[in-house]
C-alpha positions as CSV (number, residue, x, y, z in Angstrom):
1,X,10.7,26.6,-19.5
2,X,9.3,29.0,-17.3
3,X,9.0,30.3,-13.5
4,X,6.0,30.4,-11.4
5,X,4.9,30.2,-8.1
6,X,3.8,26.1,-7.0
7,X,0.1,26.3,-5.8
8,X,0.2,22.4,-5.3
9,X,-0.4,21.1,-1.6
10,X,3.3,18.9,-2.0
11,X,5.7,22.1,-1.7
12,X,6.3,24.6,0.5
13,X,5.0,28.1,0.4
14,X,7.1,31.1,-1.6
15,X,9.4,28.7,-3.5
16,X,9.5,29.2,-7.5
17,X,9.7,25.9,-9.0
18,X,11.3,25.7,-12.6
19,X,9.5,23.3,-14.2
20,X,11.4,20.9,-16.5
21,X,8.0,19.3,-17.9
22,X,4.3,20.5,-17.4
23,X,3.7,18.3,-14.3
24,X,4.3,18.4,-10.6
25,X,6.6,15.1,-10.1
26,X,9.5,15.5,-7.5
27,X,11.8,14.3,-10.0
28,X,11.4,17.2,-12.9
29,X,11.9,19.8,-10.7
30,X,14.1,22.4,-9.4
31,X,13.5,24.4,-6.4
32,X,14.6,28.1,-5.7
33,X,14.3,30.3,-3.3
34,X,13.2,33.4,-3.7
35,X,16.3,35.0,-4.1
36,X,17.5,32.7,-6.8
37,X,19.4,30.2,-4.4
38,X,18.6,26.1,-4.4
39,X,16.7,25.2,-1.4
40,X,19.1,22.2,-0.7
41,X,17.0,21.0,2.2
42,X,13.9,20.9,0.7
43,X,15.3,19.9,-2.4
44,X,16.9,16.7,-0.2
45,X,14.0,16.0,1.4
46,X,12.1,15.5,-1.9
47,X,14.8,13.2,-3.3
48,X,14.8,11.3,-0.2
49,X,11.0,11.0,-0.6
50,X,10.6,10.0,-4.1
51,X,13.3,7.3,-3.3
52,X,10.8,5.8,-0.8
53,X,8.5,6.2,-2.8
54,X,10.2,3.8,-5.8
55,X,11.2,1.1,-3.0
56,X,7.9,0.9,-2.1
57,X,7.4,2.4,1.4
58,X,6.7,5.8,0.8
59,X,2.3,5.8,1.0
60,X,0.5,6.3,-2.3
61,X,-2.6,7.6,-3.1
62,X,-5.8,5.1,-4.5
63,X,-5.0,6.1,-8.0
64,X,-1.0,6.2,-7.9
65,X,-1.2,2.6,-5.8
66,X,-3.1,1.0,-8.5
67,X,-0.9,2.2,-11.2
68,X,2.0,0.9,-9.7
69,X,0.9,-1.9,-8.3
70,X,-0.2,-3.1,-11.9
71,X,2.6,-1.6,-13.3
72,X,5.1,-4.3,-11.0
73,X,2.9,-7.2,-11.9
74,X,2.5,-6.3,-15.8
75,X,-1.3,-6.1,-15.4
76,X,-1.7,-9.3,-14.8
77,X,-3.3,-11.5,-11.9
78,X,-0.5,-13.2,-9.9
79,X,-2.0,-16.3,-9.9
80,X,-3.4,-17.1,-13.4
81,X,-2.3,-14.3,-15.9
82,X,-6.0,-13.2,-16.4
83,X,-6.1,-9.5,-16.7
84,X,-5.5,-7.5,-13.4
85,X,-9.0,-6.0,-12.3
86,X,-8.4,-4.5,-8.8
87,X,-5.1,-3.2,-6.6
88,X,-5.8,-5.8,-3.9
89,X,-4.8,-4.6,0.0
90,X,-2.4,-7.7,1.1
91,X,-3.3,-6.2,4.8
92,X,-6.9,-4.3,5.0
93,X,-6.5,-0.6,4.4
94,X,-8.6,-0.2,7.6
95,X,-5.8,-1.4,9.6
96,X,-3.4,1.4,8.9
97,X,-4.7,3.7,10.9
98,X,-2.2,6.2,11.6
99,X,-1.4,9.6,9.6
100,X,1.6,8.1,8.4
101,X,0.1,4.7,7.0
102,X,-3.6,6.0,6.5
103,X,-5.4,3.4,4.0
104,X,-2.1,1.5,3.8
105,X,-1.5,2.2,-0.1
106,X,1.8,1.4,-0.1
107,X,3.2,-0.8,-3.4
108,X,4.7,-3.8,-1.1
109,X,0.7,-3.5,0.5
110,X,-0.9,-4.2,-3.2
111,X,-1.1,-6.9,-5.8
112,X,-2.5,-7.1,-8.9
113,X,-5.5,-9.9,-9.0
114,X,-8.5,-11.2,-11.0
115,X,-12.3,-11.0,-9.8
116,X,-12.4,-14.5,-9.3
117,X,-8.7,-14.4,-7.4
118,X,-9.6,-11.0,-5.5
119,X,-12.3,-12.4,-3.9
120,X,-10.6,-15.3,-2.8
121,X,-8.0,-13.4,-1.3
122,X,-10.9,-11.3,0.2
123,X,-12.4,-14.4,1.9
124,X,-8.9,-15.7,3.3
125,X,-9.1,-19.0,0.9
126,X,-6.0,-17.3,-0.4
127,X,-3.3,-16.5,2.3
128,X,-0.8,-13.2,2.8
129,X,1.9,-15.4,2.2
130,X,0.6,-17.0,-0.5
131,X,0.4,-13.4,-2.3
132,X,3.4,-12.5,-1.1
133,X,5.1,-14.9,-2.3
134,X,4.0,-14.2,-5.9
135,X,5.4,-10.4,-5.6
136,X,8.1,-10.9,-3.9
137,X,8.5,-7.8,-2.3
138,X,11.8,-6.7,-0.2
139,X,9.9,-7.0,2.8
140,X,6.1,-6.6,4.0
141,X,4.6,-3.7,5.6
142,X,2.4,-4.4,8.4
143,X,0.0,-1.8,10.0
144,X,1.4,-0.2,13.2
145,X,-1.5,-2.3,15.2
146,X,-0.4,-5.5,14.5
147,X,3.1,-7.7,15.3
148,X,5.4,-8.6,12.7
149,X,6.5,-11.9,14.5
150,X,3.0,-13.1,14.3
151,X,0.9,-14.5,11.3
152,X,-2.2,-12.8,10.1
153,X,-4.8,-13.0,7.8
154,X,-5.6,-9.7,5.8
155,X,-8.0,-8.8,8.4
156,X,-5.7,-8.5,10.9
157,X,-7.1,-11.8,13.2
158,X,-4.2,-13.9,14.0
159,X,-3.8,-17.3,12.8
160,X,-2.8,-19.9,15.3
161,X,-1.9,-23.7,14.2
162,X,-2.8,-26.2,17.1
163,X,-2.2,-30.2,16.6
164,X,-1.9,-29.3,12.6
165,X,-5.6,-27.2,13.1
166,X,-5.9,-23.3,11.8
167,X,-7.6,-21.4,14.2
168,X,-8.0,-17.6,14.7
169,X,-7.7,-15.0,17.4
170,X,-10.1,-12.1,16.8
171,X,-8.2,-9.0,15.6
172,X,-9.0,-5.3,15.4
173,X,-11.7,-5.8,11.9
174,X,-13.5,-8.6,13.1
175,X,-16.5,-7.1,14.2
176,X,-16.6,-4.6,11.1
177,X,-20.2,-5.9,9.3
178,X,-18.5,-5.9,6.1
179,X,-15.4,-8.3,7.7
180,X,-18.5,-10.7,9.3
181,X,-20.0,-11.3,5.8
182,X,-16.2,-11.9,3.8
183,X,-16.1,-14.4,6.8
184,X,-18.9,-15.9,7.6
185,X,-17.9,-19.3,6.3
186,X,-14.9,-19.2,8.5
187,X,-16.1,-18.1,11.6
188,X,-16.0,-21.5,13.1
189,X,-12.2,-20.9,13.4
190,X,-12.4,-18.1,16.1
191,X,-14.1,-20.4,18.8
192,X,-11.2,-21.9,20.3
């Protein structure tokens, strides 16, 4: 073991950290004060976070979201057992917006799917629920911008059922280029 001063951006300043292993995770550390005291705030605060973090609602970054996202669903697509190739966004990263939420990379926000799944689920042919009810998460995290009592499709538009027909109510993506192409085969179901 040994004592040096934490560069990384995740710790506050002037702390010696006593590494237990040669990484930076929350959970192999120690944190001192200068004068040789634990920093039981800090130290709480970390714990708190890495909790979070393992019941899925702490945000992730792209590389740590697609490890654990494959990691829950054993690298495997949810629907057909063909090997994982993407971290798909149940809800469009572009919808989590604010600092706390920013590309939505959350675990209960990802599942692991196939090329020829992932683009389904890109086009809407394969609902949110239908995904979530593959992972079966402990709840679903929806972007600040859009109402939980509401259904959605990963865009963000808002499905409506009339007389047994789906329609859709323009959300905050729909006139993103990239959103108009994924749906060009569906945008019949926006002129109610």
């Amino acid at each position: 073991m040994r004592d040096r001063i934490c560069t990384c951006r995740c710790h506050t300043k002037g702390l010696i950290v006593r590494h237990i292993a040669p990484c930076c995770q929350f959970t192999y550390q120690k944190y001192i004060n200068e004068d040789g005291s634990i920093d039981n705030e800090i130290l709480g605060k970390l714990i708190r976070k890495q909790e979070l973090r393992e019941k899925g609602i702490i945000l992730l970054d792209r590389e740590e979201f697609k490890k654990q996202v494959f990691t829950r669903d054993g690298g495997k697509c949810i629907f057909c057992e063909k090997d994982a190739v993407d971290a798909h966004h149940i809800f469009d990263r572009k919808l989590f917006t604010d600092e706390e939420s920013l590309g939505g990379y959350f675990l209960y926000n990802g599942a692991s799917l196939c090329e020829e799944h992932h683009w389904e689920a890109e086009k809407t042919d394969i609902s949110i629920a239908a995904i979530i009810n593959k992972i079966s998460p402990k709840f679903t995290i929806y972007p600040k911008c859009l109402d939980s009592e509401k259904v959605y499709d990963k865009w963000g538009n808002e499905i409506i059922s009339i007389n047994g027909f789906e329609f859709r109510d323009k959300g905050p993506l729909f006139n993103d280029g990239g959103v108009q192409k994924v749906l060009k085969d569906k945008l019949y179901m926006f002129e109610i």
